[in-house]
KEMISE-672724 format. One record per residue (C-alpha): residue in three letters; x, y, z. Coordinates in steps of 0.25 Angstrom, whole numbers, padded with zeros to 4 digits, always signed. Layout:
<pts>
AlaXYZ ...
</pts>
This chain:
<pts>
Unk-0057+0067-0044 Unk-0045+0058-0047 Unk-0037+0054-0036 Unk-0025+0044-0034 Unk-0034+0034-0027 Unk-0044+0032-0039 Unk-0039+0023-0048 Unk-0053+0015-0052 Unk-0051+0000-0051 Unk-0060-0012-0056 Unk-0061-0026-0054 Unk-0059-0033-0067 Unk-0067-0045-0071 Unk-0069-0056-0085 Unk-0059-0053-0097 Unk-0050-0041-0089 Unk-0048-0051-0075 Unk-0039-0056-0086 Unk-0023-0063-0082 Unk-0015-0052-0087 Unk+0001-0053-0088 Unk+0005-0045-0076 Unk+0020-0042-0070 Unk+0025-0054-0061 Unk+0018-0055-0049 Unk+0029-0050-0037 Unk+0024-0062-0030 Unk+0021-0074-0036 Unk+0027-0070-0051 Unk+0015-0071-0060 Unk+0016-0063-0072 Unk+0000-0062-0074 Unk-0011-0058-0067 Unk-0027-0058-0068 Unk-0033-0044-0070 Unk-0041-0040-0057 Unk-0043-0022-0056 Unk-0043-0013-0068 Unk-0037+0000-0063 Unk-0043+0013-0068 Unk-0032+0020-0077 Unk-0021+0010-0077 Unk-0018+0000-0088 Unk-0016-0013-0079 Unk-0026-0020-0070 Unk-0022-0026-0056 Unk-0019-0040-0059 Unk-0019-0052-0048 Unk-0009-0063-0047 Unk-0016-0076-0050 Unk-0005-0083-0041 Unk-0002-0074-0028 Unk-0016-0063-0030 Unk-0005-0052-0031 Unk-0013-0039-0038 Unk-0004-0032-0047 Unk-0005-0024-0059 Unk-0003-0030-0072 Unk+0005-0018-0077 Unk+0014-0012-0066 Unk+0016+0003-0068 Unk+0030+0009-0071 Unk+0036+0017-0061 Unk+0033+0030-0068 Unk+0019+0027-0068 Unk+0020+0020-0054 Unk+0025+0033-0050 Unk+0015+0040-0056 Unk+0004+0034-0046 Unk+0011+0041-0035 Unk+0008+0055-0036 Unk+0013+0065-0024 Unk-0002+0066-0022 Unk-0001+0051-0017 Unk+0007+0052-0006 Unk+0001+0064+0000 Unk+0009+0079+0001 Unk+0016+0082+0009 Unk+0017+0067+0014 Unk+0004+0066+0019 Unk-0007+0057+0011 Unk-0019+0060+0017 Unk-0027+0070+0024 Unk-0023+0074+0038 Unk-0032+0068+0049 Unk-0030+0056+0039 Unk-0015+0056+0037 Unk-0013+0058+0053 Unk-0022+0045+0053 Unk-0014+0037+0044 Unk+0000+0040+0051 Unk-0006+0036+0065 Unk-0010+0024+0059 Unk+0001+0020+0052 Unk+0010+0022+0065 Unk+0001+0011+0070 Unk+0009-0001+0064 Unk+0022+0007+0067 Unk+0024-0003+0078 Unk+0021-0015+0069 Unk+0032-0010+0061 Unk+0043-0008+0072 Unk+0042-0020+0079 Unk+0052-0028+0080 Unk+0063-0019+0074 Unk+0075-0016+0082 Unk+0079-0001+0087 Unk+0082+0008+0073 Unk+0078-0002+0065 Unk+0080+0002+0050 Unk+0064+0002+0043 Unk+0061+0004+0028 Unk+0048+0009+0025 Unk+0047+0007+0009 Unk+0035+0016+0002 Unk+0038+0025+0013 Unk+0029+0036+0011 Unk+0027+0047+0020 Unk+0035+0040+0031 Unk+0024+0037+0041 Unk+0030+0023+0045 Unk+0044+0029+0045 Unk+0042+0040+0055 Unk+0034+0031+0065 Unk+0044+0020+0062 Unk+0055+0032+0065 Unk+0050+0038+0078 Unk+0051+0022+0083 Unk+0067+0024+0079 Unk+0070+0016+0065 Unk+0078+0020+0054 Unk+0066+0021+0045 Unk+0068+0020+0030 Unk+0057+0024+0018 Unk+0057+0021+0003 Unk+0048+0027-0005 Unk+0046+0030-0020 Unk+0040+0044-0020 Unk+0049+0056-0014 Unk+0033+0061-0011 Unk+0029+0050-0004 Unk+0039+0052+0005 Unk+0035+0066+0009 Unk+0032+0069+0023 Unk+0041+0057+0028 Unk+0048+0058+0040 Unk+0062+0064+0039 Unk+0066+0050+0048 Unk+0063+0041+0037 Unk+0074+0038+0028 Unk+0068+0038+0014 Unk+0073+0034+0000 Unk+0064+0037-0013 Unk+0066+0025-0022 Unk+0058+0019-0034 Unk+0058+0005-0026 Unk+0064+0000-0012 Unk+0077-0007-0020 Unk+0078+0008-0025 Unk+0082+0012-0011 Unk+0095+0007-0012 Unk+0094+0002+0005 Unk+0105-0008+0009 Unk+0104-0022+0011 Unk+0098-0026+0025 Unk+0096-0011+0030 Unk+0082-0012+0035 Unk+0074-0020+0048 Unk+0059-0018+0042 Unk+0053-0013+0028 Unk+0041-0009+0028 Unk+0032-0008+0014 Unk+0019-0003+0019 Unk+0008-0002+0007 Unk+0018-0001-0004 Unk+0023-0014-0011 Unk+0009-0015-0018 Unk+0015-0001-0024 Unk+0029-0006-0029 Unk+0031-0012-0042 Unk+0041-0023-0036 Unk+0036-0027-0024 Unk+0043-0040-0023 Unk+0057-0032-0027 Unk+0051-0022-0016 Unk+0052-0034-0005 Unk+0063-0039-0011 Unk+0073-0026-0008 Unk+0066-0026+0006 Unk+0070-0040+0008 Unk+0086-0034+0004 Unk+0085-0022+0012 Unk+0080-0028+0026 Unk+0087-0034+0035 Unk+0090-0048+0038 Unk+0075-0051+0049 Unk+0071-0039+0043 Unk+0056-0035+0040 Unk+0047-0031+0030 Unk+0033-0026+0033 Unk+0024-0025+0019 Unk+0009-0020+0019 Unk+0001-0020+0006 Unk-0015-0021+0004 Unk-0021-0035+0003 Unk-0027-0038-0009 Unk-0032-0051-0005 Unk-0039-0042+0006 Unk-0054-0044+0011 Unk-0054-0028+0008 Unk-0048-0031-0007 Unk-0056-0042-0010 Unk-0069-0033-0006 Unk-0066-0022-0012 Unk-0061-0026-0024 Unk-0057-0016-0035 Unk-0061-0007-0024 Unk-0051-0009-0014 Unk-0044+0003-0008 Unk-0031-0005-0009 Unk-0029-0006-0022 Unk-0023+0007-0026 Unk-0022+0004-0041 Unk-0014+0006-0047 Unk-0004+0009-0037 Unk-0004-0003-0030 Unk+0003-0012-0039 Unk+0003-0026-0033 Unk-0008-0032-0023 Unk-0005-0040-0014 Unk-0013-0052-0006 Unk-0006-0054+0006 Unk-0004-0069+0003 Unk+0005-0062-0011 Unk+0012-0051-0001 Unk+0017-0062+0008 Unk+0022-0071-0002 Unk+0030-0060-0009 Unk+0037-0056+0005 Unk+0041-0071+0007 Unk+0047-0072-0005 Unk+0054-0060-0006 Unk+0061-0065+0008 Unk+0055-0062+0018 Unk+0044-0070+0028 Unk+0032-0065+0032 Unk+0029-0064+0048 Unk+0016-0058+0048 Unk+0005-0051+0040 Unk-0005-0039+0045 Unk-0020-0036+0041 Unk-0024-0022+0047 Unk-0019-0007+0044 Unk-0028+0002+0051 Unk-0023+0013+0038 Unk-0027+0002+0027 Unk-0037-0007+0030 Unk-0049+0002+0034 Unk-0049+0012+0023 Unk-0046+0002+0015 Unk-0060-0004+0016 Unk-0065+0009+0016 Unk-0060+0016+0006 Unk-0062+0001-0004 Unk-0077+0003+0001 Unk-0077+0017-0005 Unk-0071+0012-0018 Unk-0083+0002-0018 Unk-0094+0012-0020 Unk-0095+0018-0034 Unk-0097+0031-0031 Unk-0086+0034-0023 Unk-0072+0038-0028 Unk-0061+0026-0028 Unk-0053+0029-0017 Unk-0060+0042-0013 Unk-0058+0043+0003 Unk-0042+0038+0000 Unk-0043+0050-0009 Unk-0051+0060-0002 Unk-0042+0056+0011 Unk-0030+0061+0004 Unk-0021+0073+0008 Unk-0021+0083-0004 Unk-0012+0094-0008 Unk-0016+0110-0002 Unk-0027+0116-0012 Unk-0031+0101-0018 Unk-0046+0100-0017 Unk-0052+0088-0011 Unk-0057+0076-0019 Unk-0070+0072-0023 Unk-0083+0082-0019 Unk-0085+0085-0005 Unk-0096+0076-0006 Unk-0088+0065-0011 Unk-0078+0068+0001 Unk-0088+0067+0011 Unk-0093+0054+0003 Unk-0081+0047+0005 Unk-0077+0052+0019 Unk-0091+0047+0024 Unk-0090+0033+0017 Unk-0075+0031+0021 Unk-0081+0033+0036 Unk-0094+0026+0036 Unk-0085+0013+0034 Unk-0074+0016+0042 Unk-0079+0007+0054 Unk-0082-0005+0045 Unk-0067-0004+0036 Unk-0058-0004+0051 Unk-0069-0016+0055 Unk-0067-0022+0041 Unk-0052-0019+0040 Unk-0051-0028+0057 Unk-0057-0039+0050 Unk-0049-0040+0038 Unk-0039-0040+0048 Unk-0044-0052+0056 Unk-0045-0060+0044 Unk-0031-0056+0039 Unk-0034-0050+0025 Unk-0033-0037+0027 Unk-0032-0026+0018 Unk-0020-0023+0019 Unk-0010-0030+0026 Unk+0005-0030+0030 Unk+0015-0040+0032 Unk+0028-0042+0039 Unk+0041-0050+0033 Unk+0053-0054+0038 Unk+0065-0055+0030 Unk+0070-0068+0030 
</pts>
């Protein structure tokens, strides 16, 4: 059964890990790159920045066809992604860094959440008292917010049309690697905070000890989605140059790591379904059969506990040695 999540992706190696001419790099400028996935389905490989390690694809898609890899199905209906014990899981789990994002910001402070979503960040960050703001691309995406959250739809943040100065924090939590712009993206956040003001960016790692391992495998690549890949070193030096400085970087999520190694373990095995337990884990729409057999479902359900243990061990360490698999980092504007 196809699903959103299955994209097959391979390593490429001799003649096609070729330089190919690529759109400038959002970080350093190169206008090439060296050939590194072949995407199942989609004319453009991932390419990799000889200079800064940024992954990008060599073609980026137009924003028909970007809009096109958004689906209602991918959001969830009605604004709920995943199954229920599993999305009352996720939404515990993310009120976790709600007090990271607070502190620090005065009583009312305005807060910008771009690539909104469901609003999860939003309502927690509104029950504390802020203004909370949220941009999103998607009218379904948005579905299920909290009435509380200010929301624009918008093709990009500059889209908005927010004043100069108008916000305390932005937060762009696992979404610049989606945007076609993300230096333009950082750019118009720089515009709209205020002067002292922060920005808090999380994005997978690609220069991860999870990616490095699992390879074409790696739960976080989402191709073709993900548009840009970024090493933490590349993040960082694209959020200094487009005016802010960096105070500190963050190496555990609780909701990302661990799966992450799970989920890459699964797409190691040749037998399993590409992101088949991401898929299976899904909330579907009334009267939409399950995917996969059953026992395919209780294949993947029985392998994505077994290494449960050993991913939160895995995902500590990772942690300890600073290359985490996903990562966050917190800017001032300067």
């Amino acid at each position: 059964m196809s699903s959103l999540h299955d994209h097959a992706v391979r390593r490429l190696a001799g003649p096609d890990a070729r330089l190919l001419p690529a759109p400038p790099c959002p970080v350093c400028g190169a206008k090439e790159g060296r050939a590194r996935y072949g995407i199942e389905g989609w004319p453009s490989p991932l390419v990799v920045c000889p200079d800064c390690g940024l992954g990008r694809l060599a073609e980026l898609p137009g924003a028909a066809e970007l809009a096109g890899l958004y689906p209602d199905a991918y959001y969830g209906d009605p604004g709920t992604k995943f199954r229920p014990l599993l999305e009352s899981l996720v939404r515990r789990i993310g009120a976790r860094h709600i007090a990271f994002l607070a502190r620090g910001l005065r009583p009312g402070a305005r807060v910008l959440d771009v690539g909104c979503g469901r609003g999860v960040l939003l309502s927690r960050l509104a029950d504390l008292g802020f203004e909370v703001h949220g941009v999103e691309l998607s009218a379904a995406a948005a579905r299920g917010a909290d009435p509380r959250a200010h929301i624009r739809i918008a093709p990009d943040l500059a889209g908005a049309g927010y004043p100069d100065a108008f916000f305390d924090e932005i937060v762009i939590w696992h979404v610049l690697e989606h945007l076609r712009d993300p230096r333009g993206t950082l750019l118009e956040a720089h515009r709209l905070l205020r002067p002292g003001g922060r920005v808090v960016v999380a994005v997978p790692n690609f220069a991860s000890a999870q990616a490095r391992w699992a390879d074409a495998a790696w739960f976080h690549l989402d191709l073709p989605r993900h548009l840009f890949h970024f090493p933490l070193p590349a993040l960082r030096r694209l959020i200094e140059a487009t005016g802010f400085a960096c105070e500190s970087e963050h190496h555990f999520s609780l909701r990302q790591n661990p799966f992450g190694w799970i989920q890459s373990s699964l797409n190691r095995r040749g037998d399993l379904p590409r992101n088949g337990l991401y898929t299976l884990l899904h909330r579907r729409p009334p009267g939409e059969p399950p995917p996969f057999d059953a026992r395919m479902r209780r294949r993947l359900v029985t392998a994505g506990l077994l290494r449960l243990p050993l991913a939160v061990l895995l995902s500590v360490a990772e942690t300890l040695l600073r290359t985490g698999a996903t990562v966050h980092v917190v800017a001032r504007r300067v």
